[in-house]
Steps between C-alpha positions, in 0.01 A plus 500: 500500500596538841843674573663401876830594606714490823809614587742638762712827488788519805470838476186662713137562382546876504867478338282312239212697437728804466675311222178387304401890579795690403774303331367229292628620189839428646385195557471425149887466452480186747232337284606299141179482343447859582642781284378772669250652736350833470272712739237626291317656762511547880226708783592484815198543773451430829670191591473399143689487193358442147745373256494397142788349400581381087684188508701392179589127483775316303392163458451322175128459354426131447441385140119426574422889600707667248216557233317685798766655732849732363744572751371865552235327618688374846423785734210580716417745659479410976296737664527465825376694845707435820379534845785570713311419823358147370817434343306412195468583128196416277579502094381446215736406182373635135641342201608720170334242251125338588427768792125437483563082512797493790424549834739457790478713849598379877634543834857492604549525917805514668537327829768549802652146553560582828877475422551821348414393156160485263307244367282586169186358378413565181119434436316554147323370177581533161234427196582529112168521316611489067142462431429853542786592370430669054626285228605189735229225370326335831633138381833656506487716775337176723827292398765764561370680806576232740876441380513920457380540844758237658772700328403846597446340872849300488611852434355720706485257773879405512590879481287561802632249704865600355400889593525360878860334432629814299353758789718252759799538326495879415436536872832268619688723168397776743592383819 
């Protein structure tokens, strides 16, 4: 499943990076279906920054994905590396339940507006495979993955999109 996202920040692509760099645990606060996020792990390099970030979540698990899913189950793990000169990160989220049968990685680039503000594009894929996943039967795991996977997207892909909205207004809290 493809994941596609747009957005605009008024705040400037280097105001922005340094926010998805440095401060997006603060960021957190500005976020409802976010309880909290964590740096696990940074490196800085040479005109990069690796990050891995754990993300808790808050949001109710539908009735359908309850047998499979428990709330302790709604982080993941982002690993990310920024390129400060490209104005770019490429990531790669990691579920804490199915690791081997969830995949999800992309691009996020921030763009100069040309009127002092950024515009983000958000570019991935996501793929649930239950199948592979021990003690799911295939019939089962063939009926469920589809709605699973729409859930897991309609929550990662919302809080992506809402990452952009939150980083906006912790930036005006700032100014």
């Amino acid at each position: 499943m493809q994941i596609n996202s747009e957005s605009h920040i008024r705040h400037s692509p280097q105001r922005v990076l340094e926010v998805y760099q440095d401060l997006l645990p603060e960021v957190a606060a500005y976020m409802p279906d976010i309880r909290e996020i964590r740096v696990e792990n940074r490196k800085d390099g040479d005109g990069v920054v690796e990050l891995q970030n754990v993300w808790s979540s808050d949001r109710d698990i539908p009735s359908y994905a309850r047998a499979v899913l428990k709330p302790e189950h709604l982080k993941w793990d982002d690993f990310v590396k920024w390129h400060r000169e490209g104005l770019f990160g490429e990531w790669e989220i990691k579920t804490r339940v199915f690791t081997d049968a969830v995949t999800c990685s992309g691009r996020t680039e921030l763009h100069d507006d040309g009127k002092g503000g950024t515009r983000v594009t958000l570019t991935g894929h996501f793929n649930v495979d239950l199948q592979s996943v021990p003690g799911i039967p295939g019939f089962l795991g063939r009926r469920i993955a589809p709605k699973l996977e729409g859930f897991i997207v309609n929550l990662i892909t919302p809080n992506l999109e809402k990452t952009n909205v939150a980083i906006g207004e912790y930036l005006d809290a700032q100014d």
